[in-house]
KEMISE-11229 format. One line per 5 residues: their letters; for each residue z negated, x, y of N, C-alpha, C. Coordinates in steps of 0.02 Angstrom, whole numbers. Atoms other than C-alpha are relative to their C-alpha. Layout:
% KEMISE-11229
a) Z/X/Y/Z/X/Y/Z/X/Y  ...
% end
This chain:
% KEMISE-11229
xxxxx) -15/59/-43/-354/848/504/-55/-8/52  25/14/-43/-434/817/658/-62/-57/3  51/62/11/-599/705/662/38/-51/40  -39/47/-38/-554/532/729/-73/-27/32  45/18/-42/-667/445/855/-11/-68/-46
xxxxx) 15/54/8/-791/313/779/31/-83/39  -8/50/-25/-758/133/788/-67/-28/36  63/30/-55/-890/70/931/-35/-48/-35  32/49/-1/-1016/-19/864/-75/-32/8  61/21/-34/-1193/-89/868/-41/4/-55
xxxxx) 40/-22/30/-1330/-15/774/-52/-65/-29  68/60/21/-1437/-187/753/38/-46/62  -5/63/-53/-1404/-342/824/-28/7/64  38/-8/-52/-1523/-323/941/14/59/71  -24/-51/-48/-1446/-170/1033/96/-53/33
xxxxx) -71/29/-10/-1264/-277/1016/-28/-55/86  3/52/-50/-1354/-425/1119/-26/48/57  41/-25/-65/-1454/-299/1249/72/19/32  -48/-36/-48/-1289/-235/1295/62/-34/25  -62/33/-5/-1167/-375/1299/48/45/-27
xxxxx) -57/-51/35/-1061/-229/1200/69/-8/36  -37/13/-9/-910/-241/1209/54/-8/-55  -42/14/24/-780/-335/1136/70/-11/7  -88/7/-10/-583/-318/1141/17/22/34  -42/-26/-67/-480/-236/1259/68/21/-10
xxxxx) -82/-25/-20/-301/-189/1305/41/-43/21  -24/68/-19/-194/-277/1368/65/-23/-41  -9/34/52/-95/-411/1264/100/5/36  -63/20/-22/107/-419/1271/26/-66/-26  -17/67/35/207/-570/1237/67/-18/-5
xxxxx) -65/1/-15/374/-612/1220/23/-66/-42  -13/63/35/485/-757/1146/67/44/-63  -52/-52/34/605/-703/992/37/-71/-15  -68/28/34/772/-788/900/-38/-81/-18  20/61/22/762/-984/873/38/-13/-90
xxxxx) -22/13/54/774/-1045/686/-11/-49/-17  4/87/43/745/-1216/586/-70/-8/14  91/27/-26/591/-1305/644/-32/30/-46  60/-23/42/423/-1262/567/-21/-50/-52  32/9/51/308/-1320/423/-35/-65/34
xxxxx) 26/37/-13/261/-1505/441/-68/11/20  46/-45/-12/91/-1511/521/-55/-20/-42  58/4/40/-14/-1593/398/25/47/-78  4/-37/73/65/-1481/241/-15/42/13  4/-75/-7/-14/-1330/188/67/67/4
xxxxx) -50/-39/1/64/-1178/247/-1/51/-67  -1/-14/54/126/-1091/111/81/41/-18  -80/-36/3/281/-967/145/-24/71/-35  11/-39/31/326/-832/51/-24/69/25  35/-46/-73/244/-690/161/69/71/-36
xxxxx) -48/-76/10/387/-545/47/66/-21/42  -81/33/-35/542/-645/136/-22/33/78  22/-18/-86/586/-575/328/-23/-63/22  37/59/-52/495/-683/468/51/-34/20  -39/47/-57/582/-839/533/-17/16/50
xxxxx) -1/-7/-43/583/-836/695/9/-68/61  -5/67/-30/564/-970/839/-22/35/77  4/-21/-85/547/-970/1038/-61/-49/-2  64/19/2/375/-1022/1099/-23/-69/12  -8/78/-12/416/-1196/1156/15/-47/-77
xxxxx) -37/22/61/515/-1233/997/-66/-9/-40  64/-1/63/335/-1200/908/-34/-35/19  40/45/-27/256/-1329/1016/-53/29/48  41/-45/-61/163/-1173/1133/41/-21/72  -3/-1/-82/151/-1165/1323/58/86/7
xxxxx) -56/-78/-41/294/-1027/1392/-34/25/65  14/-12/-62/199/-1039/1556/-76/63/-27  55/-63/30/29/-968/1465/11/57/-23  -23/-47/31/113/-854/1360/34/36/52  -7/-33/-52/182/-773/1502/-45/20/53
xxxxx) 57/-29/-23/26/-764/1586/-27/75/-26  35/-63/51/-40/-660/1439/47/38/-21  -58/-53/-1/114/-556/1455/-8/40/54  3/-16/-44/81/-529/1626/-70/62/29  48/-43/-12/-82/-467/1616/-6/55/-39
xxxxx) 9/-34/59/-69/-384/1454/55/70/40  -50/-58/-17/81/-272/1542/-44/57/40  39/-43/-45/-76/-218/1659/-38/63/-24  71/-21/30/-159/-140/1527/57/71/-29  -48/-34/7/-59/52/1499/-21/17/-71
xxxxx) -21/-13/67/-124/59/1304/14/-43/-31  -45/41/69/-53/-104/1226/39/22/-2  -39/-17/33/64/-65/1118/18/-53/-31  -36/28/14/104/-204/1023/-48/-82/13  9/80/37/77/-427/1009/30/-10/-4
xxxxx) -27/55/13/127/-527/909/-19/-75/-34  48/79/13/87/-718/859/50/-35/-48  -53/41/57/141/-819/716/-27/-43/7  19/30/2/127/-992/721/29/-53/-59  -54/26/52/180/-1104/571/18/41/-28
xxxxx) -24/-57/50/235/-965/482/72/50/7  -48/-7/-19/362/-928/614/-8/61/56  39/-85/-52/342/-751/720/32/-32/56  23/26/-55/342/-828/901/11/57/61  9/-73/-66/310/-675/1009/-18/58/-39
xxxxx) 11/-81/26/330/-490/968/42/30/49  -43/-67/-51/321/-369/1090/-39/73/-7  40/-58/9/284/-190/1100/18/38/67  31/-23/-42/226/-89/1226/-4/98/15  36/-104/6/227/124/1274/56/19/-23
xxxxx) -22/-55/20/298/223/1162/15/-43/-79  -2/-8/63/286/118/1002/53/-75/-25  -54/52/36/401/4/892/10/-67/-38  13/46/64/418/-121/752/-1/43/-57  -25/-27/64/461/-3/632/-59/78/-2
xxxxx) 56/-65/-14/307/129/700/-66/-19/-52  57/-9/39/161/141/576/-71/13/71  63/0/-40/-13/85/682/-56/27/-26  59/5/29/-167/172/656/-80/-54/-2  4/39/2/-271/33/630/-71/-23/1
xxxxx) 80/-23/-23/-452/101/624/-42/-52/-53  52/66/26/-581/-58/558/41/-40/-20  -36/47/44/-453/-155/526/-10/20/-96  3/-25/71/-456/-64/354/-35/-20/-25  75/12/25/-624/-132/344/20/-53/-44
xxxxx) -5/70/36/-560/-297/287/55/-8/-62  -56/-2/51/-406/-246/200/-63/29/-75  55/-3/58/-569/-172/76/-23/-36/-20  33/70/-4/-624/-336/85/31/-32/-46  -71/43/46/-469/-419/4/2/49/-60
xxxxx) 7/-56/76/-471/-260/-120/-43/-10/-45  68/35/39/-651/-321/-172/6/-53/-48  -25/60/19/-599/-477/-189/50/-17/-49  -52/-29/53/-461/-434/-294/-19/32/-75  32/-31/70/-553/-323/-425/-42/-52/-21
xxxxx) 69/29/26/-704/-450/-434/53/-79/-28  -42/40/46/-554/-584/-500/34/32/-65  -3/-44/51/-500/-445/-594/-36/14/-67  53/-20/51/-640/-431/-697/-20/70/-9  12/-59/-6/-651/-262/-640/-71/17/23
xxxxx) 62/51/-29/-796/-303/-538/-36/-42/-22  49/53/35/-936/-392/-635/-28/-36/31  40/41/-54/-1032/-471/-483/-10/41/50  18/-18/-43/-1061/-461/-313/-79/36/19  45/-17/-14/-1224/-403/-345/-34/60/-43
xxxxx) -10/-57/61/-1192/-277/-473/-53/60/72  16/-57/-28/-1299/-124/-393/77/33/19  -33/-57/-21/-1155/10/-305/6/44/-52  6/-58/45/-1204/143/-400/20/0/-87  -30/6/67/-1151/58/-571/70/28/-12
xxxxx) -92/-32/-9/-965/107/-517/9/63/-1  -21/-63/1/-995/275/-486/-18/38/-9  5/-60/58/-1049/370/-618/-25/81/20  43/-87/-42/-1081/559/-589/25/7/71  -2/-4/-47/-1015/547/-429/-61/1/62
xxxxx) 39/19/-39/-1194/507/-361/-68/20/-52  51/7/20/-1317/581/-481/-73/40/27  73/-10/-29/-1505/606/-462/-11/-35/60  19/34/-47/-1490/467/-335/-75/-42/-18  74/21/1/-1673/386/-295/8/-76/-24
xxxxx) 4/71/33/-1702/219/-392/-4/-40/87  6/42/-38/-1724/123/-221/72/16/26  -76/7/-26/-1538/172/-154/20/-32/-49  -51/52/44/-1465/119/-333/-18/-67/-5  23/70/-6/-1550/-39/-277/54/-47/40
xxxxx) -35/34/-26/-1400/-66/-144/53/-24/-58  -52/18/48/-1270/-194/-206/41/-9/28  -63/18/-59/-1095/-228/-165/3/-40/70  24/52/-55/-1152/-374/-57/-8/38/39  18/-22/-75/-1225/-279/55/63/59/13
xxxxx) -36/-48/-61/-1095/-158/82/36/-42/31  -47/44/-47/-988/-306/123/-14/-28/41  31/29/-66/-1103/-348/234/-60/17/57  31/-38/-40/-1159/-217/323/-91/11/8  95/2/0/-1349/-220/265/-24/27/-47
xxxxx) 39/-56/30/-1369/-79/165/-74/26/13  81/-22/-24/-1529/-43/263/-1/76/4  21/-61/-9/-1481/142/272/4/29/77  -35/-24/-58/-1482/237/432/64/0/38  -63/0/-28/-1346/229/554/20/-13/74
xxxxx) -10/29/-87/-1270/233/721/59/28/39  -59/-11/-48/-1106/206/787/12/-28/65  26/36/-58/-1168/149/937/41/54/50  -19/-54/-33/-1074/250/1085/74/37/-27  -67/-38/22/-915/286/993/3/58/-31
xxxxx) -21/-61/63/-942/439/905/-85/-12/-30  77/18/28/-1141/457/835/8/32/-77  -6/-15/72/-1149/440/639/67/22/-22  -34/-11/33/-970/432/597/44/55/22  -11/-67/-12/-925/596/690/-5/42/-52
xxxxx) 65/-59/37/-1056/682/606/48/-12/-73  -24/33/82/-984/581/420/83/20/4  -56/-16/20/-810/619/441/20/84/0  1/-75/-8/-822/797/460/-43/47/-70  50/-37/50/-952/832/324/40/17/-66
xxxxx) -24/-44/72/-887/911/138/-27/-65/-52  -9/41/30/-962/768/53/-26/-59/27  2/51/-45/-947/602/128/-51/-54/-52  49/52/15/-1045/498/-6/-53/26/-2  83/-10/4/-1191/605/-18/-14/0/70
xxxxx) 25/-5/-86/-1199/626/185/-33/-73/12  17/47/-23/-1207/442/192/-70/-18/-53  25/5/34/-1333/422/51/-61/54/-2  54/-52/-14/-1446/565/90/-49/-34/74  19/35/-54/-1497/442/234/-42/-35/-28
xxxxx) 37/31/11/-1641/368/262/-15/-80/-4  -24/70/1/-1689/185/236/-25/-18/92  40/56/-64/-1749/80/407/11/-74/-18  16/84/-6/-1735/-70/360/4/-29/-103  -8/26/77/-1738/-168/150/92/-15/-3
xxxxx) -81/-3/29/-1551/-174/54/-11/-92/38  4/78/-11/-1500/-360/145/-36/-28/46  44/65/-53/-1623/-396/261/38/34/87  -34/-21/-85/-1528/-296/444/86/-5/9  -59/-18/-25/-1349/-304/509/12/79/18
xxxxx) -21/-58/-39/-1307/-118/537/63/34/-7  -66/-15/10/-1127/-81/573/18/79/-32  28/-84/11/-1087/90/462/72/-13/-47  -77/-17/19/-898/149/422/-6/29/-78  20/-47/63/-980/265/275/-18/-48/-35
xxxxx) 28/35/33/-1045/115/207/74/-34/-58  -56/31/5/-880/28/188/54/52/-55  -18/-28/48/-795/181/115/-17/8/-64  43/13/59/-938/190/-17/27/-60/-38  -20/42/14/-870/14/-45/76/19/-48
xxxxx) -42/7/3/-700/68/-52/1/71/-66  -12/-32/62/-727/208/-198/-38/-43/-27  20/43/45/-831/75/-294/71/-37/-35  -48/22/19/-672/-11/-300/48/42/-29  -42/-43/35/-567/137/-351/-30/10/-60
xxxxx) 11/1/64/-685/164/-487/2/-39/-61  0/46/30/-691/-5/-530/96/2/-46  -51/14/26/-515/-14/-561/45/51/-10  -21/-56/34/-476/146/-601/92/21/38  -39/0/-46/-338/153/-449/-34/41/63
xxxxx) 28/-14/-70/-346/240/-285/19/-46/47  -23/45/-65/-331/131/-128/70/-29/7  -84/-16/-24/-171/179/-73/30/-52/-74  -26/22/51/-106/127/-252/-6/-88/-12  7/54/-5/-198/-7/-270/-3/-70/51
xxxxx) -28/51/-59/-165/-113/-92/66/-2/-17  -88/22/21/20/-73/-140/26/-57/-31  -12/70/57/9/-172/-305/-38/-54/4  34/44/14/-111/-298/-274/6/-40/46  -14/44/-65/-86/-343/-96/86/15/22
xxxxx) -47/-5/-45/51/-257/-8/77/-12/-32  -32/32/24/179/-273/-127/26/-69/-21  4/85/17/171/-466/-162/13/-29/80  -2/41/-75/174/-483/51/70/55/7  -65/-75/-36/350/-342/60/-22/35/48
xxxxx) 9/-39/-41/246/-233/154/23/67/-43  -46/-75/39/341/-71/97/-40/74/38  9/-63/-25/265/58/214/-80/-12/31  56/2/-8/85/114/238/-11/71/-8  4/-69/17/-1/271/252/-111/-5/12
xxxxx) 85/-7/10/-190/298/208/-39/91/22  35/-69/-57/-308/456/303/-48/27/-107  34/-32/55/-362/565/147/-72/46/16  52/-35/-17/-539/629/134/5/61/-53  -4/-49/70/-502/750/-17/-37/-29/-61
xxxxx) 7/17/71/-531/750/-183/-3/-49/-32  -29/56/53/-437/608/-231/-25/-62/40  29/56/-32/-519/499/-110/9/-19/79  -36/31/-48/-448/390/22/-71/-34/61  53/18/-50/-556/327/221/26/-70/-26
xxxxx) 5/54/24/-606/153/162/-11/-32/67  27/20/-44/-679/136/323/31/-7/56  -34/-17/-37/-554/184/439/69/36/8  -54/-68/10/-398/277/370/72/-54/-18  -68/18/10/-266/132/358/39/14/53
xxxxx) -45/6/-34/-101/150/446/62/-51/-5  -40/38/-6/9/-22/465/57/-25/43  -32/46/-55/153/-101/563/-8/-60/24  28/78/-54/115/-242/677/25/-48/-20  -31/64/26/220/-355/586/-28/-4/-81
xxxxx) 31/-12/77/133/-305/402/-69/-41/28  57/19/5/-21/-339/484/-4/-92/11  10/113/-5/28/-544/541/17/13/-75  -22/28/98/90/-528/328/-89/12/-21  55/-16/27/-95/-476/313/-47/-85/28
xxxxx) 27/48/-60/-165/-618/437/19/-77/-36  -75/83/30/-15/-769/353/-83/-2/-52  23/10/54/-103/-713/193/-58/-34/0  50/41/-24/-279/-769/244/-17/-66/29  4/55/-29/-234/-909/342/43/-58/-73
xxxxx) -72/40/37/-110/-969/197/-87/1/-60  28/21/79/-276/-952/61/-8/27/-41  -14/-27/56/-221/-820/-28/60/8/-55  -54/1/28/-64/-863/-73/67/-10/24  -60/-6/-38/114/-841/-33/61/-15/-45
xxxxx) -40/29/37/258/-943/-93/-26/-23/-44  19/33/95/165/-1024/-246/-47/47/-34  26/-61/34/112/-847/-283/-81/7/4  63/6/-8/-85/-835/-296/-3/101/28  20/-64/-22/-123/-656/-220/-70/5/-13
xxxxx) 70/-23/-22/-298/-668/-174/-34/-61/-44  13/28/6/-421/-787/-242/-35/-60/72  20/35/-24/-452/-946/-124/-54/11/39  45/-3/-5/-605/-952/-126/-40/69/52  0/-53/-23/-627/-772/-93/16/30/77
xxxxx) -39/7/-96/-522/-807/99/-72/-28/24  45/47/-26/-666/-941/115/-86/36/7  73/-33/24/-825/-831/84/-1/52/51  -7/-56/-55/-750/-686/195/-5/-32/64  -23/3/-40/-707/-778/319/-60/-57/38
xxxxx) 51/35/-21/-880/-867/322/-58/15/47  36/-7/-39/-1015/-881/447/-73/35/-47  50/-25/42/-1128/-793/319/-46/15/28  44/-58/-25/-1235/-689/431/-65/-30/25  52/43/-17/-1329/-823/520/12/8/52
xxxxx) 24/-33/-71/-1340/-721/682/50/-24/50  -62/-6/-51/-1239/-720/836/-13/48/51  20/-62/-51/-1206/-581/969/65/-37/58  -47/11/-47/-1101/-602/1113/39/69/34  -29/-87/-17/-968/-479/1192/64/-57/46
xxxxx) -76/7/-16/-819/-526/1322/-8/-84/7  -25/58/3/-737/-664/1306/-38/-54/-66  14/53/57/-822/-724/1128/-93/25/25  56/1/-21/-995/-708/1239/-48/-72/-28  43/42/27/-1133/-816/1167/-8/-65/43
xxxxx) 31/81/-59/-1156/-926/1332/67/-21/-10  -79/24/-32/-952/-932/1345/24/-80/-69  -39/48/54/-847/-1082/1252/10/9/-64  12/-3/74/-833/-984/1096/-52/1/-11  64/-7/-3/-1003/-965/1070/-31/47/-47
xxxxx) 38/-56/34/-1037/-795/1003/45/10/-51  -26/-12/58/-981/-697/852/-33/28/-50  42/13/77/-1053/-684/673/51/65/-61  -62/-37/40/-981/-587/521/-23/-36/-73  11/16/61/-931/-616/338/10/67/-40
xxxxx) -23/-46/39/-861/-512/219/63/51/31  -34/-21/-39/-808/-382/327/76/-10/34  -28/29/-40/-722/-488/436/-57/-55/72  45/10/-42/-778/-538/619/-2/-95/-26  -20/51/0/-807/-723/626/-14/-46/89
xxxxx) 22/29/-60/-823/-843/788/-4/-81/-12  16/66/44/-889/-1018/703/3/-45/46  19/29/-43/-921/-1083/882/49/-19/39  -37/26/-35/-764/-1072/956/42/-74/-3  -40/76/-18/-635/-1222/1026/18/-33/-83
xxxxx) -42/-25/54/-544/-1178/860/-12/36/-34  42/-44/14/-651/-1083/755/52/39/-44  -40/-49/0/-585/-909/712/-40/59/-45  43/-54/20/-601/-759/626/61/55/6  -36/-64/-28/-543/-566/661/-30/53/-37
xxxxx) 9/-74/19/-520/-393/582/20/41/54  2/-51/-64/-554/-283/731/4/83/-3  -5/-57/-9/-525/-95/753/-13/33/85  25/-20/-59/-584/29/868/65/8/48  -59/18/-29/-489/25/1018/22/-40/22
xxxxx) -10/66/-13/-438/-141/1017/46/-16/-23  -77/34/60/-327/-177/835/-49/-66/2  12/44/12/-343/-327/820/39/-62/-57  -44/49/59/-278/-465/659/-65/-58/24  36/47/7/-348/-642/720/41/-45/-27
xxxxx) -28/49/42/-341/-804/617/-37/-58/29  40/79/-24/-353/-975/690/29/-60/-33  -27/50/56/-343/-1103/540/15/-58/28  5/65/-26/-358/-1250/639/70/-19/53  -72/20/-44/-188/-1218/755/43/53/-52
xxxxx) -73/-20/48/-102/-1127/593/21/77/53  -32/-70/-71/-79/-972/714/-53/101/-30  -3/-78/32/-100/-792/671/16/68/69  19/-37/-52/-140/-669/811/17/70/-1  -34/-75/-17/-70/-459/818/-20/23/39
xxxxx) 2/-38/-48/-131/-338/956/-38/93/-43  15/-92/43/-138/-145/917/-12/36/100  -11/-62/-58/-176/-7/1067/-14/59/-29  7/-75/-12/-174/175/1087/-74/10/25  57/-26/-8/-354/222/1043/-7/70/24
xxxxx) 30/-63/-15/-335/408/1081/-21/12/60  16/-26/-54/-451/493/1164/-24/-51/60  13/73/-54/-491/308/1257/-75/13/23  45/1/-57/-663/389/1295/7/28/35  -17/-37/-55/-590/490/1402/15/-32/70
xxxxx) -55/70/-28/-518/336/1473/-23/-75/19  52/41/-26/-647/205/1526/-17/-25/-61  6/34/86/-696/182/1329/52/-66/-25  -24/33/54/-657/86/1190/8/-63/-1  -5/91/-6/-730/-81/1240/34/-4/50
xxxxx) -34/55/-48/-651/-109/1405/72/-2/-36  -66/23/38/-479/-93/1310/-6/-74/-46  14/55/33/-561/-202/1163/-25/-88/49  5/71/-42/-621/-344/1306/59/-23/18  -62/30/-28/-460/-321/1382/49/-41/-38
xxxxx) -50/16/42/-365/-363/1234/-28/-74/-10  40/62/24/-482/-514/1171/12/-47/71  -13/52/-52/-482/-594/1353/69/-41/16  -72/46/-9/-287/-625/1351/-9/-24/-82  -47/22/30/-276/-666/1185/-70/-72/8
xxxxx) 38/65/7/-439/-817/1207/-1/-26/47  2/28/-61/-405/-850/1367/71/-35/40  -52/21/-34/-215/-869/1371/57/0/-61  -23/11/77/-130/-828/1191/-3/-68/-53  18/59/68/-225/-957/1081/3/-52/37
xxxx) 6/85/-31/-266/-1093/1211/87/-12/22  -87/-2/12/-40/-1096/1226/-1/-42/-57  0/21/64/-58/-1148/1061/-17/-74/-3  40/54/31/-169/-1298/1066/30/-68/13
% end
């Protein structure tokens, strides 16, 4: 299989802020779909069954602007790799459009997004009792898979992979870098683990795909499932997502970091789920709590990029449990981003649920990664969400 191009990111905070990075791009489509029975009172929790098809409603009917939403149709058409938005508001799909070449029924590759779907997997085993604590060392999970490792690596703990502060080397800075090098190598946990430290387990932000996979066989060991298997039964099954396809690294082991493939309408069932709590129809999926911890301003920090620029109205972006967060904005928000510019945002406060996918290939060929990823983020915070409010 072909290496895939790192997801862009920023080696240390400190390189994120020197460069204003870049955040979001492509441009956003929009459209209005089928009217159905009003929405979900607005003070009850939402709470639909995410396996049932999507109601459906026109953008007015949901209490949005048609004039905005057509803005961010307008511009989004400018942009030649969106491929798909769509927006749920109330629990009612709103706008879905797609873009190019691709469909409803097309499988997205989805890049970082995966990051978070590992997230919810975590979260899942560690209710499980599969998972003893978030602070269990790594290396308790995985057995000979990792031996004669140095007592100061089996020092990292899950925590930190979920939160990017392993402290080992790394740099996906520039779009390809480390995870070039890591997806190509024969063995992907010792490549990443044969790395040196720069910084203590917990004390740096350093964005690292290998890290995340490491995460994501902890969890296979933990629960004695592979990925694939286990998102089926734990998540994707309970939301009727029926079709998915995961990037195999061999020997039994699935990209944690980067190897999901979803449809644009699975991913708002991924997005509901989070904004809904964890639960769908009555059904408990996820633990609560577990939405609330990810989806927290944990980090402390803030960087700026785009539209969620530090000086701008949102005021910067933060992370939790591999998920972005933006604590500052109008409407404070949080996003599972992919390279390229996938995007799953969640804005609890207007009940609304966000979609944008593009055609990463080859996009450095193609004025990179971020101006797609700005492009995408600027319609949907500049003309998508504020519709909404």
């Amino acid at each position: 299989m072909p290496s895939r191009p790192p997801k862009t990111r920023f080696t240390s905070i400190r390189l994120r802020v020197a460069r204003r990075f870049h955040l979001l791009a492509a441009a956003l489509a929009v459209g209005a779909c089928t009217e159905t029975t009003s929405g979900p009172e607005a003070d009850r929790p939402l709470d639909i069954d995410l396996a049932l098809p999507w109601s459906t409603a026109a953008v007015a009917e949901a209490g949005g602007s048609p004039a905005l939403v057509e803005r961010g149709i307008d511009r989004a058409r400018a942009n030649h790799r969106m491929r798909s938005l769509l927006v749920v508001k109330d629990g009612r799909l709103v706008v879905e459009e797609y873009f190019g070449v691709g469909g409803p029924d097309d499988l997205h590759d989805v890049r970082s997004v995966t990051k978070s779907v590992v997230s919810a997997l975590t979260g899942v085993a560690l209710a499980r009792g599969d998972i003893r604590s978030l602070d269990d060392p790594a290396t308790d999970y995985l057995g000979p898979l990792v031996p004669d490792l140095d007592p100061e690596k089996r020092a990292i703990t899950i925590r930190h992979l979920l939160t990017m502060t392993s402290g080992l080397e790394w740099d996906e800075s520039g779009g390809f870098g480390s995870y070039s090098e890591w997806i190509r190598s024969r063995d992907h946990l010792g490549f990443l683990l044969d790395k040196p430290f720069v910084a203590a387990p917990g004390s740096r932000f350093n964005y690292n795909s290998a890290a995340v996979h490491l995460l994501g066989v902890v969890v296979e060991q933990a629960t004695t499932m592979q990925l694939p298997t286990l998102a089926q039964f734990a998540l994707f099954d309970p939301m009727g997502i029926a079709r998915s396809r995961w990037e195999s690294l061999g020997g039994g082991f699935h990209n944690g970091g980067a190897g999901l493939d979803l449809r644009p309408r699975d991913l708002a069932r991924f997005g509901q789920l989070f904004l809904q709590r964890g639960s769908s129809g009555g059904r408990r999926i996820m633990p609560a709590d577990w939405v609330d911890i990810s989806s927290d301003d944990g980090a402390g920090w803030r960087i700026g990029a785009g539209s969620l620029d530090g000086t701008s109205s949102l005021g910067g972006t933060s992370y939790g449990y591999l998920w972005w967060v933006a604590p500052g904005a109008p409407e404070p928000l949080y996003f599972a981003w992919g390279y390229g510019g996938q995007f799953v945002v969640v804005v609890p406060d207007l009940r609304l649920v966000v979609v944008a996918t593009n055609d990463w290939y080859r996009v450095s060929n193609d004025g990179g990664a971020g101006l797609y990823e700005r492009l995408t983020m600027d319609v949907l915070v500049e003309d998508i969400i504020p519709a909404f409010r």
